[in-house]
C-alpha positions as CSV (number, residue, x, y, z in Angstrom):
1,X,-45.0,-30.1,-24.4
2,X,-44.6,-33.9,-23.5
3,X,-41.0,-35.2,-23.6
4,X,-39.7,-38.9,-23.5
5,X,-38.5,-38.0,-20.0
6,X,-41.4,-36.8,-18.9
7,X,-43.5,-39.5,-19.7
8,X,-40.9,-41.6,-18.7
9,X,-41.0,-40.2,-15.4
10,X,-44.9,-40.0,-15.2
11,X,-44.8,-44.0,-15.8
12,X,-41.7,-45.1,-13.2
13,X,-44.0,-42.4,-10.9
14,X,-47.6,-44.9,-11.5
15,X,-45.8,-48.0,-12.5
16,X,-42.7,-48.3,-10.4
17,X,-41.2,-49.2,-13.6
18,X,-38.1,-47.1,-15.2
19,X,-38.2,-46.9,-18.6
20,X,-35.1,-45.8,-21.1
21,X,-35.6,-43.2,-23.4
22,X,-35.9,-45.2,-26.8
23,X,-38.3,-47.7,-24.7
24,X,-40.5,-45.2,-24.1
25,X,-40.2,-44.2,-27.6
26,X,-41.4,-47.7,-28.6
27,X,-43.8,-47.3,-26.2
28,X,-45.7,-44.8,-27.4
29,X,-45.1,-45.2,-31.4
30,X,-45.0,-49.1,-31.4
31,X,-47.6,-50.3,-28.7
32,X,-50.1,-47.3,-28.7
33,X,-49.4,-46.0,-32.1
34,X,-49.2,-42.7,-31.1
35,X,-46.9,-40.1,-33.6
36,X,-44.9,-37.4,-33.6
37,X,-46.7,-34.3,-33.0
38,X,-45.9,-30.4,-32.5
39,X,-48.4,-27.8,-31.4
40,X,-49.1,-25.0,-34.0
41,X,-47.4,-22.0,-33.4
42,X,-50.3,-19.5,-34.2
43,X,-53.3,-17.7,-31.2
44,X,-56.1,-19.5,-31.4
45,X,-57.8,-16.3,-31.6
46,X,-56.5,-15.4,-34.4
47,X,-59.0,-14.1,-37.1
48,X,-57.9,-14.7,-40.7
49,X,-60.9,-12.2,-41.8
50,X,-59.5,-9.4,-39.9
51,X,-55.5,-10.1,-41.3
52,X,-56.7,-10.2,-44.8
53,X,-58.9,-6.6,-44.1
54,X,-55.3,-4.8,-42.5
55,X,-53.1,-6.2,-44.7
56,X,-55.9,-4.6,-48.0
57,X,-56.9,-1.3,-45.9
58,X,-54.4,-0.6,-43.3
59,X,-51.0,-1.9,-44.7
60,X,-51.1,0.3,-48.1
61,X,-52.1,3.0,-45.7
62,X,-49.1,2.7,-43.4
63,X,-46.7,2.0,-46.6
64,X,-47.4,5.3,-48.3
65,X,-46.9,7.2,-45.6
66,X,-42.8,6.2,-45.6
């Protein structure tokens, strides 16, 4: 994941130029309109289709057996 210091860093490294943290803040938000953004915390491999069969087959299964 991208951090203000890290792109901060990656611009004084190809600019020469050091940049605070709130400037590169402006930066990104003000100049290139970039936003906020967190990656999803699921696989990409995940397959909805087979959840929704082991959660109706499997899971009842598994429960009863308690």
């Amino acid at each position: 994941m991208w951090t203000l210091e890290r792109v901060g860093a990656v611009v004084e490294r190809v600019t020469g130029v050091s940049l605070s943290r709130a400037s590169v803040w402006r930066l990104l938000t003000g100049r290139l309109g970039w936003s906020l953004q967190r990656p999803e915390r699921r696989a990409v491999e995940r397959d909805e289709s087979e959840i929704a069969r082991w959660i109706t087959h499997e899971w009842p299964r598994i429960k009863r057996g308690r």
